[in-house]
N, C-alpha and C positions, 0 to 999 in steps of 0.2 A: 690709176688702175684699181681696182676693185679685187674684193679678197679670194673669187672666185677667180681671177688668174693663176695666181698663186696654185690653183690644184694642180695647175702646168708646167710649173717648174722643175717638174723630172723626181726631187727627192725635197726633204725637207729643209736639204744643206741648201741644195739649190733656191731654195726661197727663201731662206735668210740672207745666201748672196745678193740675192736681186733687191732685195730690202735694203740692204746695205748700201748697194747703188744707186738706188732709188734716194735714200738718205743725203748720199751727199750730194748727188745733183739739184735737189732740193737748198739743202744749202747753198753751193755753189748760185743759183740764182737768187738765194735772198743776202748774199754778199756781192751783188751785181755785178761778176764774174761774165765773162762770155764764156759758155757750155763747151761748144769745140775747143776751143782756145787751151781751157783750165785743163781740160782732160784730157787731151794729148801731150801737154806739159807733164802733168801728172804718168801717165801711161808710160812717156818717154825716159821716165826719172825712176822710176818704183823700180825696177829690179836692181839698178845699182844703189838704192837710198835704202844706208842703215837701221833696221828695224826699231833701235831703240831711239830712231828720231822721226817717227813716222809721220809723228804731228805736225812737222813742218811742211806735210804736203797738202795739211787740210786748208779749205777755201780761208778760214780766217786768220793764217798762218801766213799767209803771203808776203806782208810786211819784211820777216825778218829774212829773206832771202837775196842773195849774192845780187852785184849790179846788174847782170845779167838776168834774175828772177823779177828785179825791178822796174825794169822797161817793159818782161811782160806783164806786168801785174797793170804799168798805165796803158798797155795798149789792152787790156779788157775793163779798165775802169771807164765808162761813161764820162766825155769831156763835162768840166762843171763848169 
């Protein structure tokens, strides 16, 4: 997107949010994440996931989560 969207974000908060989104989806595919997958994971888990451990929901955070975070994390990993 280009910076000229952003005029359309409603407010300024607004286009920091979407920046911010923007952000991690970006990551999320240069941690070759599948995009649906990671973010409904994510989406599913953020209101009950303690603020002061947020990081553990970021795309390169993946590793250290429960065995159950770990099957999703191979079923978005790329067979090698």
């Amino acid at each position: 997107m280009s910076r000229k969207n952003y005029l359309f974000a409603g407010s300024d908060a607004g286009g920091e949010r979407a920046a911010a989104i923007y952000s991690l989806i970006g990551t999320a595919k240069l941690n070759s994440l599948d995009l649906e997958t990671y973010l409904r994971d994510v989406v599913s888990r953020i209101a009950d996931h303690p603020i002061n451990r947020i990081e553990e929901l970021l795309p390169w955070n993946l590793g250290g989560w429960n065995h159950t975070c770990r099957r999703f994390l191979e079923a978005c990993m790329p067979p090698w």
